[in-house]
N, C-alpha and C positions, 0 to 999 in steps of 0.2 A: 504493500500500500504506500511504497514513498519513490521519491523520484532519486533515482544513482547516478548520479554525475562523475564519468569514468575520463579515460585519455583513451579511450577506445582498445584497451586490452581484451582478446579473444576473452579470456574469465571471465570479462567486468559485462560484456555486452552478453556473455549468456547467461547472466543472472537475473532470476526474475524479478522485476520491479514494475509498478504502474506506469512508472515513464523512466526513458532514457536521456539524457539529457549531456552529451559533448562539453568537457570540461573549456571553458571560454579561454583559459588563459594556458590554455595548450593550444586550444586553435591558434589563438593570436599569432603565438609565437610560429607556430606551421606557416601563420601569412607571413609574415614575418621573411624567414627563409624564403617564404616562394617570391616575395616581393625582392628580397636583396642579392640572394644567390641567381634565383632562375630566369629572374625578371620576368614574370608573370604579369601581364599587364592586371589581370581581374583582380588581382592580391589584395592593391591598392585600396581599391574600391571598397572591395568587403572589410577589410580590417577597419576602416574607417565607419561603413554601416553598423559594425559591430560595436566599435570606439562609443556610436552615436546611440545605440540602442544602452546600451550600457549606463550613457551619462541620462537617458530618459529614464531610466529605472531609477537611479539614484536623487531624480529629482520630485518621482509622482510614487505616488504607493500603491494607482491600478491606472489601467489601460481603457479609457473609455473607448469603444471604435469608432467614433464619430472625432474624434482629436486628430487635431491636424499633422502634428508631431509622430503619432504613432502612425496613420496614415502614410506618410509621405516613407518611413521606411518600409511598412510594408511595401509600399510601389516600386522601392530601388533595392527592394529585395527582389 
């Protein structure tokens, strides 16, 4: 009944939970590398979506769907 927030290790993803949920500050760092090493054009982009989702969490405590904020990354997601 709780959500497991893994780095995507085979164990961690076959363990049952209600939700799965990709640790954020692994991905980051993956964009990261694909942005510096690979030069990944999409990297950019998303690491920054994610940057932005991130700083709207820390500033709202829920997600109306009609909010312009939350809106506009859903869209550039």
């Amino acid at each position: 009944k709780a959500t497991l927030v893994s780095d995507r290790w085979k164990t961690q993803l076959k363990t049952i939970a209600k939700i799965h949920q990709l640790c954020l500050a692994h991905l980051l760092r993956e964009l990261v590398y694909l942005e510096q090493v690979e030069k990944i054009p999409w990297a950019s982009q998303f690491k920054q979506l994610l940057l932005d989702a991130i700083q709207l969490k820390k500033n709202q405590k829920s997600y109306p769907k009609d909010n312009p904020k939350v809106l506009s990354i859903e869209n550039r997601l």
